[in-house]
PyMOL Python script that loads the backbone (N, CA, C, O; Angstrom):
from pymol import cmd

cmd.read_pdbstr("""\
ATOM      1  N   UNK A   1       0.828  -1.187   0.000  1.00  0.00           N
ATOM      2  CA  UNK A   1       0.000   0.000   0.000  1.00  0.00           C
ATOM      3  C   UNK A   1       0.871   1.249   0.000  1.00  0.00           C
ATOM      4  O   UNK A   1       0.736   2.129  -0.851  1.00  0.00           O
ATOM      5  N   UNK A   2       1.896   1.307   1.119  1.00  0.00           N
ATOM      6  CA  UNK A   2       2.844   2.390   0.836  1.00  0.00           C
ATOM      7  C   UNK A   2       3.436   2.874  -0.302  1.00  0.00           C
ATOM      8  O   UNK A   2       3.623   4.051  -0.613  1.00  0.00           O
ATOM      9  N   UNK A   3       3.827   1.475  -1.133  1.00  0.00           N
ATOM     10  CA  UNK A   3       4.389   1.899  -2.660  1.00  0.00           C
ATOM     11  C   UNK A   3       3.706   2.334  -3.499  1.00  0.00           C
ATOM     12  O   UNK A   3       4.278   3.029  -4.339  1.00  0.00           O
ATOM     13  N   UNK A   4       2.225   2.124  -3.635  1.00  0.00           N
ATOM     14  CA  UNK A   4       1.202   2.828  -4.322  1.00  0.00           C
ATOM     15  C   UNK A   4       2.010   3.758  -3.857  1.00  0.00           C
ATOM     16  O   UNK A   4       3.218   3.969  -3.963  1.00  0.00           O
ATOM     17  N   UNK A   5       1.194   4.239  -3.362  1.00  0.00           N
ATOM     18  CA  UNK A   5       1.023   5.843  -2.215  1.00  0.00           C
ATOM     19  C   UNK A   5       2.061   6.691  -2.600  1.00  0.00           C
ATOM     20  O   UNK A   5       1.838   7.706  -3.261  1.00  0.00           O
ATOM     21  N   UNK A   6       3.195   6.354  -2.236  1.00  0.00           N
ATOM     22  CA  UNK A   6       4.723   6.780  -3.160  1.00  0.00           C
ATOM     23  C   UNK A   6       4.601   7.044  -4.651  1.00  0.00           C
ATOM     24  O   UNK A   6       5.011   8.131  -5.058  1.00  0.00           O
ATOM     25  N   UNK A   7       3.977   5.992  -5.696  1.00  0.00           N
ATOM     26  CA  UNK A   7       3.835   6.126  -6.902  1.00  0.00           C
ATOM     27  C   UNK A   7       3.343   7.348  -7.606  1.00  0.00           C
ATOM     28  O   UNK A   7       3.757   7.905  -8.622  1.00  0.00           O
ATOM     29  N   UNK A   8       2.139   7.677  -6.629  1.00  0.00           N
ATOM     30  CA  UNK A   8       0.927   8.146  -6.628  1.00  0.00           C
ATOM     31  C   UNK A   8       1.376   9.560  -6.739  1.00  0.00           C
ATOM     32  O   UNK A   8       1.020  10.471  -7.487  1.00  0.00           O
ATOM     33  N   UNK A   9       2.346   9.484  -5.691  1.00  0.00           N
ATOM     34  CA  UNK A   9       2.714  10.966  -5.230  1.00  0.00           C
ATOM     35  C   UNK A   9       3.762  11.583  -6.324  1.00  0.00           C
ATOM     36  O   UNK A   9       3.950  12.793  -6.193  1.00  0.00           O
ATOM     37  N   UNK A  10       4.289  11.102  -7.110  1.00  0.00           N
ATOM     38  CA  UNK A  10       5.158  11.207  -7.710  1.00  0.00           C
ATOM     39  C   UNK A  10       4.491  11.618  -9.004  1.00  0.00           C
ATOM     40  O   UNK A  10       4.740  12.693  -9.548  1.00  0.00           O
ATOM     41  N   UNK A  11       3.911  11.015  -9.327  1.00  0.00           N
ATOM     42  CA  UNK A  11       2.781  11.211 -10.868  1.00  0.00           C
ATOM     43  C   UNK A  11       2.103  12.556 -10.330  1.00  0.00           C
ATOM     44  O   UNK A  11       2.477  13.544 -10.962  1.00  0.00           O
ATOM     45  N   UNK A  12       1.190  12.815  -9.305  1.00  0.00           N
ATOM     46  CA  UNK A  12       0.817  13.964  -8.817  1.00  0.00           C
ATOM     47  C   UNK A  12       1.134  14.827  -8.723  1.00  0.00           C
ATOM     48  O   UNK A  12       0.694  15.774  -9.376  1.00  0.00           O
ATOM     49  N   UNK A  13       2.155  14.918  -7.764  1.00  0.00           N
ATOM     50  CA  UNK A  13       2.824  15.997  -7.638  1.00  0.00           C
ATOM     51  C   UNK A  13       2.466  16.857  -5.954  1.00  0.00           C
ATOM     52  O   UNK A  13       2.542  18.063  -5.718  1.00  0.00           O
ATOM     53  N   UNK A  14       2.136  15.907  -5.151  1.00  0.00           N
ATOM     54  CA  UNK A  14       1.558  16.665  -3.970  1.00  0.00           C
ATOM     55  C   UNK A  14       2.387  17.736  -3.394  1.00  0.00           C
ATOM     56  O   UNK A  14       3.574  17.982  -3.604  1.00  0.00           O
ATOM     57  N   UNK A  15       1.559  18.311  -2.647  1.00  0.00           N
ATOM     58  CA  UNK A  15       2.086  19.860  -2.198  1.00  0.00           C
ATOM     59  C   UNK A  15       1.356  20.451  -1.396  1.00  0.00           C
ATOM     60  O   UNK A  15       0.236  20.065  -1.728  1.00  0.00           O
ATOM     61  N   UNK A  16       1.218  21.231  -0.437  1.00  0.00           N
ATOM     62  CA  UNK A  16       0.618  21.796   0.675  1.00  0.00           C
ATOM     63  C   UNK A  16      -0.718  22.170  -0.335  1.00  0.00           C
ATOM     64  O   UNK A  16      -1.823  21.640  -0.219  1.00  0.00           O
ATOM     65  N   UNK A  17      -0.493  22.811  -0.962  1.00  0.00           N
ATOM     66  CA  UNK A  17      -2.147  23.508  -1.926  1.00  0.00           C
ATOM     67  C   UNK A  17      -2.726  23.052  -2.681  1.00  0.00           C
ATOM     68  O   UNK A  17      -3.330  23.576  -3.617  1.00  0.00           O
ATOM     69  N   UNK A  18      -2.539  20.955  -2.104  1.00  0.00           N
ATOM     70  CA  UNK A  18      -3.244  20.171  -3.335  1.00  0.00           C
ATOM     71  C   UNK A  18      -4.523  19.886  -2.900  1.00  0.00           C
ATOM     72  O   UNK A  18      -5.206  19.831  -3.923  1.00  0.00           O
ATOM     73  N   UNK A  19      -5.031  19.731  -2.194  1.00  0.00           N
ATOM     74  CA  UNK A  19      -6.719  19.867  -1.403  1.00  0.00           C
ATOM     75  C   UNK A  19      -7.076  21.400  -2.193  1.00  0.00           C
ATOM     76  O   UNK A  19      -8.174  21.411  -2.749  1.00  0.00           O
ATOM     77  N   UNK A  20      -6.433  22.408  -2.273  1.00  0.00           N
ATOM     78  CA  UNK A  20      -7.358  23.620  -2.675  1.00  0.00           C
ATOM     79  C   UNK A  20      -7.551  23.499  -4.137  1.00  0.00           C
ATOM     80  O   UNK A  20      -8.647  23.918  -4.509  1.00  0.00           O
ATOM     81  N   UNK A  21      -6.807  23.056  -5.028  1.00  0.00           N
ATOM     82  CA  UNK A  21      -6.892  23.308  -6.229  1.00  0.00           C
ATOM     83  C   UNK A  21      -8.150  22.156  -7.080  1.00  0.00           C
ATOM     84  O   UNK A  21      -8.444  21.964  -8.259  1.00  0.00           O
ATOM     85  N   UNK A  22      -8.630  21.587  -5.767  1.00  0.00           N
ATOM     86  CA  UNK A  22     -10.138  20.787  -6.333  1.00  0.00           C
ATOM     87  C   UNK A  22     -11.059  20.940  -5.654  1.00  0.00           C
ATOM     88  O   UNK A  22     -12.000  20.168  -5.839  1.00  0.00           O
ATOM     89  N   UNK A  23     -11.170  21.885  -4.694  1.00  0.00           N
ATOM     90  CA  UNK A  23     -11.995  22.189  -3.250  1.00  0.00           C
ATOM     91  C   UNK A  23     -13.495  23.516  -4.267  1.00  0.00           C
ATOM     92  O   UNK A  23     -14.573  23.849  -3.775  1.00  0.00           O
ATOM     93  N   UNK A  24     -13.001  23.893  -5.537  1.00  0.00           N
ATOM     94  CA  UNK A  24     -14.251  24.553  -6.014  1.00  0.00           C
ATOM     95  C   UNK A  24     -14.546  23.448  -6.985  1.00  0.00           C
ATOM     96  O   UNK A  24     -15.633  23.683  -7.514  1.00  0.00           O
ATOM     97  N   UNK A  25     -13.994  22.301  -7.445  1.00  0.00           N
ATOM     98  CA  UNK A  25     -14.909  21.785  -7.992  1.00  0.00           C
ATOM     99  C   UNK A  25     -15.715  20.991  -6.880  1.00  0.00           C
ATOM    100  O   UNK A  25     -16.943  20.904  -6.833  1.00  0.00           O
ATOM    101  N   UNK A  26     -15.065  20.585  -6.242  1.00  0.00           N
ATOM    102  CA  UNK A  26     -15.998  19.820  -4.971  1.00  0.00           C
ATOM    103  C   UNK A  26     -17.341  20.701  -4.276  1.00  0.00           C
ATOM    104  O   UNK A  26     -18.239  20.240  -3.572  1.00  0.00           O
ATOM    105  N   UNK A  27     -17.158  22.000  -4.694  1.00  0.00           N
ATOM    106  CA  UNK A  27     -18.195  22.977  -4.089  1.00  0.00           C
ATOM    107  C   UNK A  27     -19.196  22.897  -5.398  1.00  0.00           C
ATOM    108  O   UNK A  27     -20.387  23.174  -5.255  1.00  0.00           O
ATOM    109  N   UNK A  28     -18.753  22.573  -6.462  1.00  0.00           N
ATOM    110  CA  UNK A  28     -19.736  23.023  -7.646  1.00  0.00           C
ATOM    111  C   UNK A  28     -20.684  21.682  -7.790  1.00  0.00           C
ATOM    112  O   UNK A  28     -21.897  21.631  -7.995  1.00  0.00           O
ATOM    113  N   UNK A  29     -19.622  20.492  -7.595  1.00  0.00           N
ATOM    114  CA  UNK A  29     -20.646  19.197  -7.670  1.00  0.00           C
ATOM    115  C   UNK A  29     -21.576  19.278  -7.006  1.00  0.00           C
ATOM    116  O   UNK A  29     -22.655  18.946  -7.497  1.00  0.00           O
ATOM    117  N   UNK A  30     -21.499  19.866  -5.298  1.00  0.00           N
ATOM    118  CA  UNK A  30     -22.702  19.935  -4.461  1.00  0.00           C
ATOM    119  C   UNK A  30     -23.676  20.370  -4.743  1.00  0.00           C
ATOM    120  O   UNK A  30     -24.819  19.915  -4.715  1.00  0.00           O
ATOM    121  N   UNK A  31     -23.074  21.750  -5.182  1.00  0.00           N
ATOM    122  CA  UNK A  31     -24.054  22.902  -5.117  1.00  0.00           C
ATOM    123  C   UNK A  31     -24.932  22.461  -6.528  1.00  0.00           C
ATOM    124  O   UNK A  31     -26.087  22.885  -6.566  1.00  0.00           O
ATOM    125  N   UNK A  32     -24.418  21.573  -7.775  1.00  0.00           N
ATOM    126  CA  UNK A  32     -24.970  21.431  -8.642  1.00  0.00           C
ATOM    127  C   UNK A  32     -26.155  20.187  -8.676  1.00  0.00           C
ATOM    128  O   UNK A  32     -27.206  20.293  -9.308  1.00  0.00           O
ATOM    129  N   UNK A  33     -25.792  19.062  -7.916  1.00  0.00           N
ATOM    130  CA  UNK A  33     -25.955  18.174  -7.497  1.00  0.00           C
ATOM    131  C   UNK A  33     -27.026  17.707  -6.659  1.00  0.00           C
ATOM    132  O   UNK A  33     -27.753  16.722  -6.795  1.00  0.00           O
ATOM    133  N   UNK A  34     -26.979  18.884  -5.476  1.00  0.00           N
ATOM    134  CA  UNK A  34     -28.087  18.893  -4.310  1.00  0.00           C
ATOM    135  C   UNK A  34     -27.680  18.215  -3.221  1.00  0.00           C
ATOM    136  O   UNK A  34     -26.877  17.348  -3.566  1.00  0.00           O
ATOM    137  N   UNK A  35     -27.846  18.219  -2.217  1.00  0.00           N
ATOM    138  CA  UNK A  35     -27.726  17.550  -0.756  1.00  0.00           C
ATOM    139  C   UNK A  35     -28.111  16.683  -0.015  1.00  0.00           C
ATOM    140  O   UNK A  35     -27.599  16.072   0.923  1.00  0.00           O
ATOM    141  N   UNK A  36     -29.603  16.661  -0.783  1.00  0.00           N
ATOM    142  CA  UNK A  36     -30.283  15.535  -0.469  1.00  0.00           C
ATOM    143  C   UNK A  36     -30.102  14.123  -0.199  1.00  0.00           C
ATOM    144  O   UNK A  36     -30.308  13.452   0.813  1.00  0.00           O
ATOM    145  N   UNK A  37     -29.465  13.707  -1.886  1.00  0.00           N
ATOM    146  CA  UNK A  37     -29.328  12.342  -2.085  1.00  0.00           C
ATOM    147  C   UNK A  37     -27.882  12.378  -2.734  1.00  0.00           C
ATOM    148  O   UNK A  37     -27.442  13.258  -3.473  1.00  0.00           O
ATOM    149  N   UNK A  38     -27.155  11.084  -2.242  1.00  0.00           N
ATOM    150  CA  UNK A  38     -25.866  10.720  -3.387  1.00  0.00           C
ATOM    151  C   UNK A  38     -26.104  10.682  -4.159  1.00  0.00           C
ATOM    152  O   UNK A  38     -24.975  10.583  -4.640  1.00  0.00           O
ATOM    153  N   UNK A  39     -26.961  10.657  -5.278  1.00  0.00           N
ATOM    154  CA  UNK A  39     -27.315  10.295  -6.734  1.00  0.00           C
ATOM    155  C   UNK A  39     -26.885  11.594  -7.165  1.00  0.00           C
ATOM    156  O   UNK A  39     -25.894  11.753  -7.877  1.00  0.00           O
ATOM    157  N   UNK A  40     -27.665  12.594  -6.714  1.00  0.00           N
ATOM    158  CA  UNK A  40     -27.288  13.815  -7.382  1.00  0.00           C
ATOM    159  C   UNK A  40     -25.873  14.290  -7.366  1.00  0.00           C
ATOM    160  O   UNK A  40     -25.469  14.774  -8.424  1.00  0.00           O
ATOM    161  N   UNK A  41     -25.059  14.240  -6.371  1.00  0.00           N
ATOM    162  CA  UNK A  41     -23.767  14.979  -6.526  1.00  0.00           C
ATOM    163  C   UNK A  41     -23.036  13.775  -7.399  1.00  0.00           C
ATOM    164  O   UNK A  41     -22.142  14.036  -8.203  1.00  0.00           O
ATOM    165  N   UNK A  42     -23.539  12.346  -7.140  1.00  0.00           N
ATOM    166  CA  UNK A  42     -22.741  11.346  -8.519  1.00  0.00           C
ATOM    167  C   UNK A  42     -22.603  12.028  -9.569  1.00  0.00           C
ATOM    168  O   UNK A  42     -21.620  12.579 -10.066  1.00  0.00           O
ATOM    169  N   UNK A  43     -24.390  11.899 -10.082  1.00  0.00           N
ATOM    170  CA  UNK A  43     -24.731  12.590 -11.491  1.00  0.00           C
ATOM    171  C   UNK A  43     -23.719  13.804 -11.838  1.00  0.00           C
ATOM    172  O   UNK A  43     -22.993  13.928 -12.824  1.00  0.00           O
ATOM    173  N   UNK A  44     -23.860  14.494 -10.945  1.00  0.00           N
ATOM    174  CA  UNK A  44     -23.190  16.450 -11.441  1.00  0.00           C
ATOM    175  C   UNK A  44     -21.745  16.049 -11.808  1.00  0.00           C
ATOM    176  O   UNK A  44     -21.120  16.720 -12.629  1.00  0.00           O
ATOM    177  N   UNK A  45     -21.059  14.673 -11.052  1.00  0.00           N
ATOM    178  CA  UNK A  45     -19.805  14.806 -11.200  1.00  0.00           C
ATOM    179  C   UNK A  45     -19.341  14.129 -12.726  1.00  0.00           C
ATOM    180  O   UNK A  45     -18.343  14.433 -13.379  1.00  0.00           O
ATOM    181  N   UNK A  46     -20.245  13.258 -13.021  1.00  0.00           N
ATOM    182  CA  UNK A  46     -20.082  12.936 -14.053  1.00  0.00           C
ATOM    183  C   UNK A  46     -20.338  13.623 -15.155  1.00  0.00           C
ATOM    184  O   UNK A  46     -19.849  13.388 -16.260  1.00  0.00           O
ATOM    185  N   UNK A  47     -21.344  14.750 -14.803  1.00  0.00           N
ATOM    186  CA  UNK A  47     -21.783  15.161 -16.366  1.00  0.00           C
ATOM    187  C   UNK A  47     -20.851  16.010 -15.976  1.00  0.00           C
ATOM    188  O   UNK A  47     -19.868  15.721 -16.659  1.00  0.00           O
ATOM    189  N   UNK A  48     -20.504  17.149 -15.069  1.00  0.00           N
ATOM    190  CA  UNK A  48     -19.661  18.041 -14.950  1.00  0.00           C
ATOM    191  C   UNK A  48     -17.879  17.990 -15.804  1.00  0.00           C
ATOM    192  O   UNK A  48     -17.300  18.867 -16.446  1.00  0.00           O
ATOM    193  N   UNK A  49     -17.391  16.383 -15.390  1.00  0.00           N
ATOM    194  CA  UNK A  49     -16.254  15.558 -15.532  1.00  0.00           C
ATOM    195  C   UNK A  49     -16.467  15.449 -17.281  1.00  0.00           C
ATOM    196  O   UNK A  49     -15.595  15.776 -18.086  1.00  0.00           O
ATOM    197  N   UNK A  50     -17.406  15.079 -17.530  1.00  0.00           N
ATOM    198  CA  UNK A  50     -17.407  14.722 -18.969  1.00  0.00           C
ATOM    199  C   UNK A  50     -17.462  16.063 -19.866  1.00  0.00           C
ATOM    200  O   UNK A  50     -16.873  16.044 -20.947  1.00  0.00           O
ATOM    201  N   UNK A  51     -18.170  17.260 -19.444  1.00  0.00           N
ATOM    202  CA  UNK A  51     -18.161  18.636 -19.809  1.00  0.00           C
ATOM    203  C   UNK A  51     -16.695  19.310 -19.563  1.00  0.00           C
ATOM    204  O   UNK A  51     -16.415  20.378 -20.107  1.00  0.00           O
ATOM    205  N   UNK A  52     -16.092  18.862 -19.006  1.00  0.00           N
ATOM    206  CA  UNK A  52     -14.624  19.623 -18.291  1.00  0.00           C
ATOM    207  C   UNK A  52     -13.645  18.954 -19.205  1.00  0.00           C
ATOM    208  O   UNK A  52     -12.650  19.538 -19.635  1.00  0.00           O
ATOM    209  N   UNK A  53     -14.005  17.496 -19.540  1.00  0.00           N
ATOM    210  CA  UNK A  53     -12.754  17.045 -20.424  1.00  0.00           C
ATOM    211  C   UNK A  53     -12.833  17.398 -21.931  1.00  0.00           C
ATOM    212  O   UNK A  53     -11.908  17.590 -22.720  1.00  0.00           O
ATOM    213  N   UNK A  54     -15.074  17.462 -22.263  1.00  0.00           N
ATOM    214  CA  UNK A  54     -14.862  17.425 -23.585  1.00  0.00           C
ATOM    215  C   UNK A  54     -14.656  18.877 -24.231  1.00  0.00           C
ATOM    216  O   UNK A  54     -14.727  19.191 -25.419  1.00  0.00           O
ATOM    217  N   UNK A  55     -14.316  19.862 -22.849  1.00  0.00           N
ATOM    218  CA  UNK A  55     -14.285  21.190 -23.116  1.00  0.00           C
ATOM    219  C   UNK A  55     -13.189  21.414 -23.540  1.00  0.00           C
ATOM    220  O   UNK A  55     -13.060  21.989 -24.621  1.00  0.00           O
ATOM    221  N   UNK A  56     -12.147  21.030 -22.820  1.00  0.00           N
ATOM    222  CA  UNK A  56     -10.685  21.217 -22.456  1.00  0.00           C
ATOM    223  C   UNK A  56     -10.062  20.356 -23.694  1.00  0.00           C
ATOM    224  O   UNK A  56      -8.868  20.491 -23.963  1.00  0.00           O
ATOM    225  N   UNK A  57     -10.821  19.544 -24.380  1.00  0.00           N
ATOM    226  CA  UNK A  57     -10.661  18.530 -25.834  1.00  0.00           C
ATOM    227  C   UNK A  57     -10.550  19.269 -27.558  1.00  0.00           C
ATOM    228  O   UNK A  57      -9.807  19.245 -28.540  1.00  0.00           O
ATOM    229  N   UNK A  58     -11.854  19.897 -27.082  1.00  0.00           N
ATOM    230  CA  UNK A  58     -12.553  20.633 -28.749  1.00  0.00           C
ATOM    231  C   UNK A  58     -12.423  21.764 -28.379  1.00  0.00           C
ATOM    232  O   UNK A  58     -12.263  22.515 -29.342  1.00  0.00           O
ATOM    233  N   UNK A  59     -12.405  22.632 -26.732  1.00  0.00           N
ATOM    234  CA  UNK A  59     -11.796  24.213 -27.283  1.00  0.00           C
ATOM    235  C   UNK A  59     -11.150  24.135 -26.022  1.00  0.00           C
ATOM    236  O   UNK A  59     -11.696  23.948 -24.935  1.00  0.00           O
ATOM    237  N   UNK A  60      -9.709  24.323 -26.300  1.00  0.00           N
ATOM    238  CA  UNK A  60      -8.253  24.484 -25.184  1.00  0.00           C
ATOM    239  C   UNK A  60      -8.171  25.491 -24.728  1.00  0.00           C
ATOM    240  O   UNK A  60      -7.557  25.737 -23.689  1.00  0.00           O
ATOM    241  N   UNK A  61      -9.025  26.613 -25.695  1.00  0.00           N
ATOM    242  CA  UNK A  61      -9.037  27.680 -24.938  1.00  0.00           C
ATOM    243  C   UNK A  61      -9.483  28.361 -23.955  1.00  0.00           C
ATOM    244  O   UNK A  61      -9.047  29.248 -23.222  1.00  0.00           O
ATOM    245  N   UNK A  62     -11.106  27.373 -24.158  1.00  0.00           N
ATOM    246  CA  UNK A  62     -12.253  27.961 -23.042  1.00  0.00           C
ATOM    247  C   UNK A  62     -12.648  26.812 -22.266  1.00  0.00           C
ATOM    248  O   UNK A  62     -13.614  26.787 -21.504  1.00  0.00           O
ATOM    249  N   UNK A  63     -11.845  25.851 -22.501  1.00  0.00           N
ATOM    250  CA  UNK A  63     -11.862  24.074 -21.653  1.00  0.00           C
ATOM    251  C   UNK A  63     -12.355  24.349 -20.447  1.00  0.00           C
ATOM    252  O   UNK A  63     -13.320  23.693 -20.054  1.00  0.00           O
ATOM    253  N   UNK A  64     -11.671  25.584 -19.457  1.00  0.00           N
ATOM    254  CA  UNK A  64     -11.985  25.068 -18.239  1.00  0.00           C
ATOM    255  C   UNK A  64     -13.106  26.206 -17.500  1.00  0.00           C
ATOM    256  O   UNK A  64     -13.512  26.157 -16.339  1.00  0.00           O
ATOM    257  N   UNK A  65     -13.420  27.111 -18.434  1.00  0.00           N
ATOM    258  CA  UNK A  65     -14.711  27.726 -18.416  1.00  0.00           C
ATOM    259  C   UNK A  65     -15.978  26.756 -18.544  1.00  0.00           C
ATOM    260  O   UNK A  65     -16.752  26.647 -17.594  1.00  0.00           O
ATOM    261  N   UNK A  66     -16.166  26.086 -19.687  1.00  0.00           N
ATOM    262  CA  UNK A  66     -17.106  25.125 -19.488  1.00  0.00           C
ATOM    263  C   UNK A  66     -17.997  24.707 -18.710  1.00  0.00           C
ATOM    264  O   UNK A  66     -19.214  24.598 -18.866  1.00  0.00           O
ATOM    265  N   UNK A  67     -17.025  24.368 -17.469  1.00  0.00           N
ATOM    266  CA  UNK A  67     -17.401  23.493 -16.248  1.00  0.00           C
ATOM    267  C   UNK A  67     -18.250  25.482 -15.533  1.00  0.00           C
ATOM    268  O   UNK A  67     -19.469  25.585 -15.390  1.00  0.00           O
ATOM    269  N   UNK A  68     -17.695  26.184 -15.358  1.00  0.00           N
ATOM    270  CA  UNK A  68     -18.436  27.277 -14.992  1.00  0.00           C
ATOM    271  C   UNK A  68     -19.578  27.644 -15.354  1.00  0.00           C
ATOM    272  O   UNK A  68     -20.503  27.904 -14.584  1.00  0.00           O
ATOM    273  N   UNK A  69     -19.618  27.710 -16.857  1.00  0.00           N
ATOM    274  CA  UNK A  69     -21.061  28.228 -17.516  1.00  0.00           C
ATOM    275  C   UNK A  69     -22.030  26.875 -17.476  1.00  0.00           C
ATOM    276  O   UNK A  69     -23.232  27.058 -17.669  1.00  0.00           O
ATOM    277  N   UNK A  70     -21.684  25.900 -17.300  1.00  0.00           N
ATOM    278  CA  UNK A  70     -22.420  24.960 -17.145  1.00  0.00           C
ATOM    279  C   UNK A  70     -23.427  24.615 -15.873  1.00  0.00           C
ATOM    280  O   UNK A  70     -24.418  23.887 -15.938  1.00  0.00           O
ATOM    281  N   UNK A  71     -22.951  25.291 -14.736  1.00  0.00           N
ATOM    282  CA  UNK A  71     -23.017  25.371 -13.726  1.00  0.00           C
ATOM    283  C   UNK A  71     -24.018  26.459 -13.280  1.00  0.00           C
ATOM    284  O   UNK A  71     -24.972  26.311 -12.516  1.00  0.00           O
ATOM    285  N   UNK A  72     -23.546  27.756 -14.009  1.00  0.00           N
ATOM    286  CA  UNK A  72     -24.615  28.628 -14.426  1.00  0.00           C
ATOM    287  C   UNK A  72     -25.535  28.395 -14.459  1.00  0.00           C
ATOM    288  O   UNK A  72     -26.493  28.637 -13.726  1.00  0.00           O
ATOM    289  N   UNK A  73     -25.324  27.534 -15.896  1.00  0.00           N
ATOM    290  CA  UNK A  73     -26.931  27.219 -16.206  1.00  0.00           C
ATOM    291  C   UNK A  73     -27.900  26.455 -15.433  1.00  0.00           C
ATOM    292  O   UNK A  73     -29.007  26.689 -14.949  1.00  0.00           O
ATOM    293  N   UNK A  74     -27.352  25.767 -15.468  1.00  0.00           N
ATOM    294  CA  UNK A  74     -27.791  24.564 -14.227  1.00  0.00           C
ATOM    295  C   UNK A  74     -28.975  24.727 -13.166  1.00  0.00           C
ATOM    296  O   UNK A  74     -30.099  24.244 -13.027  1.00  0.00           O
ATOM    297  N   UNK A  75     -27.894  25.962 -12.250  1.00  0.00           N
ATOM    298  CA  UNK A  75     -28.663  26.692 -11.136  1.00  0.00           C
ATOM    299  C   UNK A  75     -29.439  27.323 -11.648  1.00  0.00           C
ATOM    300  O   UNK A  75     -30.394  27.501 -10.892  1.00  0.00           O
ATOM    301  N   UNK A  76     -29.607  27.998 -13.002  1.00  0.00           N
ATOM    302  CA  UNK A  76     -30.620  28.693 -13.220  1.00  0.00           C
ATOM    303  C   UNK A  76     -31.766  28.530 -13.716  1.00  0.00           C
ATOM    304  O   UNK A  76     -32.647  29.353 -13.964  1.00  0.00           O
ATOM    305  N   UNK A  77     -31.696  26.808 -13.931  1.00  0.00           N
ATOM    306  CA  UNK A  77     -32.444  26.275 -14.527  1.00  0.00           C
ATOM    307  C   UNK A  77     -33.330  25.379 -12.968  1.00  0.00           C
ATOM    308  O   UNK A  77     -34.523  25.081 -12.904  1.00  0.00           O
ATOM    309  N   UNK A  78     -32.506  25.198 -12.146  1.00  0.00           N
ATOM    310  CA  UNK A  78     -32.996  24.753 -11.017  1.00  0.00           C
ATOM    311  C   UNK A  78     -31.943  24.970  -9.833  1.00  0.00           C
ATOM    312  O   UNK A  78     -30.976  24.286  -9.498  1.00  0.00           O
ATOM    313  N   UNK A  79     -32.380  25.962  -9.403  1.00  0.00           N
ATOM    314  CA  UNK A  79     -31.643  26.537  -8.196  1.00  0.00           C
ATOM    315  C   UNK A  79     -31.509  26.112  -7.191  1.00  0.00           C
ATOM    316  O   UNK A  79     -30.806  26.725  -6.388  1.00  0.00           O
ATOM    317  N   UNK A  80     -32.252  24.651  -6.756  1.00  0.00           N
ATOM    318  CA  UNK A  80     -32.575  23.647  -5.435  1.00  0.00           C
ATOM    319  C   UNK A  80     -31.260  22.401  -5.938  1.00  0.00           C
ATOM    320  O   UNK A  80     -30.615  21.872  -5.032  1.00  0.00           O
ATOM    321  N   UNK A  81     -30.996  22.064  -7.254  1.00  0.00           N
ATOM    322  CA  UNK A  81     -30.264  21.557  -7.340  1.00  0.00           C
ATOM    323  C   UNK A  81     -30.757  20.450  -8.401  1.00  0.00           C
ATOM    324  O   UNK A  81     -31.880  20.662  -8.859  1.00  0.00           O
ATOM    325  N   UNK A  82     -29.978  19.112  -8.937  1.00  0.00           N
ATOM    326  CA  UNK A  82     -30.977  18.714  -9.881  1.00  0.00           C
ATOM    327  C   UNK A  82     -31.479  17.988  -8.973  1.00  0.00           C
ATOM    328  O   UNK A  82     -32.679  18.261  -8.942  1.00  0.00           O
ATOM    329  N   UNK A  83     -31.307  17.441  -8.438  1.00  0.00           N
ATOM    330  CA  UNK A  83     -31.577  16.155  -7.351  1.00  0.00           C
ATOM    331  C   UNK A  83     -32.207  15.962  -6.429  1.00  0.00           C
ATOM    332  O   UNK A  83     -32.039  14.959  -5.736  1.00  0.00           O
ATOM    333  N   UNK A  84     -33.297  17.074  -6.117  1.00  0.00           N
ATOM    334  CA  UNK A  84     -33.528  17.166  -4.612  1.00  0.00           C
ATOM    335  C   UNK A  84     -34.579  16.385  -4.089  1.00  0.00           C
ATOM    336  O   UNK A  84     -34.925  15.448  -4.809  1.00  0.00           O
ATOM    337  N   UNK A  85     -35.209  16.539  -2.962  1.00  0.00           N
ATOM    338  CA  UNK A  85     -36.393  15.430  -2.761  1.00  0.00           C
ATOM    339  C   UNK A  85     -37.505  16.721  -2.482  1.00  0.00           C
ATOM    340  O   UNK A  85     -37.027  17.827  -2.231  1.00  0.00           O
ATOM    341  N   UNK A  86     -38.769  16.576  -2.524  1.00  0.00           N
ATOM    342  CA  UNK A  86     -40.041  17.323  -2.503  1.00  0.00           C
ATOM    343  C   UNK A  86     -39.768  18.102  -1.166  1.00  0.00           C
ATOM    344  O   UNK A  86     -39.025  17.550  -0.354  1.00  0.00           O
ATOM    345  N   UNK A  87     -40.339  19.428  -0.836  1.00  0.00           N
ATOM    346  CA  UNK A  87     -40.480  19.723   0.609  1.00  0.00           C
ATOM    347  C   UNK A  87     -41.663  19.440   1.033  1.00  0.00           C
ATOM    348  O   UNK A  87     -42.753  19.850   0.634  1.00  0.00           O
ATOM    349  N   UNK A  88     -41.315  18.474   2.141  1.00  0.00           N
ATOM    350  CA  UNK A  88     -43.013  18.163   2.664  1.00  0.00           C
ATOM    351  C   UNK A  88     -44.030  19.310   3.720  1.00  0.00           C
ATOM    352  O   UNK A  88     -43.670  20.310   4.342  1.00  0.00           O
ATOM    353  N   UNK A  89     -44.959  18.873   3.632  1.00  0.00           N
ATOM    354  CA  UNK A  89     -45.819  20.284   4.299  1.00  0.00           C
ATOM    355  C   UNK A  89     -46.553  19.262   5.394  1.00  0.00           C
ATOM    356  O   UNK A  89     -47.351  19.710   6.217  1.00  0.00           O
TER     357      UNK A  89
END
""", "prot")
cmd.dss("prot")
cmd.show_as("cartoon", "prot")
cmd.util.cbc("prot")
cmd.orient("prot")
């Protein structure tokens, strides 16, 4: 397990500011995702993940905007999140 771990670190590149440099996508899956249920922050990460690579693929330039305006939309299309469960009364 250690030699993974070693491997790992080496391909990576760890460093004191490696938790921050994924800590807004981890905020965007939620927030895109909803709170409710695991399904939803799954879902966001995947479509998010698949929008971020096929951005960063077909335009290098605006690759990692993508994942932003997507997000945009998202919320603005449902601001509770996609995922959420009914509020009961």
């Amino acid at each position: 397990m250690l030699r993974v771990l070693r491997v790992g670190a080496e391909v990576l590149g760890l460093d004191p500011t490696f938790p921050l440099k994924f800590m807004i996508y981890f905020l965007i899956v939620v927030s895109v995702g909803g709170t409710t249920t695991i399904t939803g922050p799954l879902l966001a990460a995947l479509l998010l993940g698949i929008a971020d690579v096929a951005g960063k693929y077909y335009v290098p330039k605006l690759g990692a905007f993508i994942v932003f305006v997507l997000m945009i939309a998202i919320l603005l299309w449902r601001p509770q999140g996609l995922f959420t469960r009914e509020a009961r009364r």
